[in-house]
N, C-alpha and C positions, 0 to 999 in steps of 0.2 A: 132529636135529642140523642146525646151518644151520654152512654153511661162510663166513667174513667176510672180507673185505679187511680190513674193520674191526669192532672190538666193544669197547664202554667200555660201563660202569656208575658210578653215582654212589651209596651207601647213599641211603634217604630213611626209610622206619617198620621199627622194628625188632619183628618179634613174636614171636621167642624171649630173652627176658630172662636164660636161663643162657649162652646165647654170648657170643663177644667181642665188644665194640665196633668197630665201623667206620665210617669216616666220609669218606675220601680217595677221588675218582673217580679209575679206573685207567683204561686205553685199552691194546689189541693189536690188532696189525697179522697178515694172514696165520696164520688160528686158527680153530680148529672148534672152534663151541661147540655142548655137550650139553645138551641141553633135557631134566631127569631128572624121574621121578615114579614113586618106590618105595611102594609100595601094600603096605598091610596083609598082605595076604598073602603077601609077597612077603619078607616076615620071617619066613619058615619055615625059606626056603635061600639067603641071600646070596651063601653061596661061588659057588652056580649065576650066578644072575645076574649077580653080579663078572664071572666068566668071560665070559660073553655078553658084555657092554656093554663088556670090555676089546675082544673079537675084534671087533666092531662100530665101535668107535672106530678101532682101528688100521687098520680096511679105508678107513674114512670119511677120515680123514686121509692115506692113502695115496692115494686116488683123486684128493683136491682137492694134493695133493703140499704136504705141511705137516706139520713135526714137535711141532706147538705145542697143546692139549686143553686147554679150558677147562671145568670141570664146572658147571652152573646147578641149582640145584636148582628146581624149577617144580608142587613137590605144592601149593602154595595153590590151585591149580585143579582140582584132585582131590576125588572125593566119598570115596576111600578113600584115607587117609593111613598110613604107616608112622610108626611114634615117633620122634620126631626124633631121638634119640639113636641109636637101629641104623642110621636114615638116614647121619649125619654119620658113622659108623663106616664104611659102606657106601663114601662118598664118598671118605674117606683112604686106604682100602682099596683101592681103584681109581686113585685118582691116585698112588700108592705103586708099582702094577706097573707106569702106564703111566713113570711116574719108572726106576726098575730096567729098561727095555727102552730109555732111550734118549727119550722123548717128554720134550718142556718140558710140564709140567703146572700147574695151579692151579684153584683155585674162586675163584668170586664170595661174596659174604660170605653165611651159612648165616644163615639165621632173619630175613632184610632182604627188604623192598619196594625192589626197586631202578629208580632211573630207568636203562634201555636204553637204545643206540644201536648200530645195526645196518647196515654196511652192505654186504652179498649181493650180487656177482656174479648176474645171470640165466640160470644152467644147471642143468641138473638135478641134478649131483652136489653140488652146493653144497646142496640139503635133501633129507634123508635121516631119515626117518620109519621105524623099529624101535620093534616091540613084543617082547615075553620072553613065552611062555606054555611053560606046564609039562605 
């Protein structure tokens, strides 16, 4: 999780063909974004790890004092991938409770190489590194 003053993305290659189209660079201000990568096995128990990654977010975004969660999905860098499909389920599913508690939520566009733009405050709460083990 890096906490941002600022974070925009622009679409650039798209490499899930069954998702939407995106193409419009967005920009927020004051927002912690989720750096996600739901792993293969990690499609046994969603609900578990929902749970975790919701309490994780909301401590994360409490600390840097911000009610705003941006999910990134970031498995192209992973050697163990979840299906995109239980992935993108996974993600709606999270931005839905942190929605129903009150957080501004949103994803960046699902199955896109996107061009980044990041700009991080230099403090520690600002990156926040969580793993889920079972």
């Amino acid at each position: 999780m890096i906490y941002c003053d600022q974070f925009a993305y622009k679409p650039q290659i798209k490499t899930l063909p069954d998702f939407p189209d995106f193409d419009s660079y967005q920009s927020f201000d004051n927002v912690l974004v989720a750096f996600i990568q739901m792993e293969k096995e990690d499609e046994a128990d969603p609900k578990y790890y929902e749970t975790k990654l919701v309490k994780s977010l909301k401590w994360a975004a409490k600390k840097n004092e911000t009610g705003h969660i941006i999910l990134h999905s970031f498995a192209h860098l992973s050697m163990s991938k979840a299906d995109p499909y239980i992935t993108k389920d996974f993600f709606d599913a999270v931005e839905l409770r942190l929605n129903n508690t009150g957080y501004k939520t949103g994803q960046t566009p699902f199955g896109y190489f996107l061009d980044i733009e990041v700009k991080a405050p230099g403090r520690s709460s600002s990156r926040i590194f969580k793993s889920f083990e079972k």
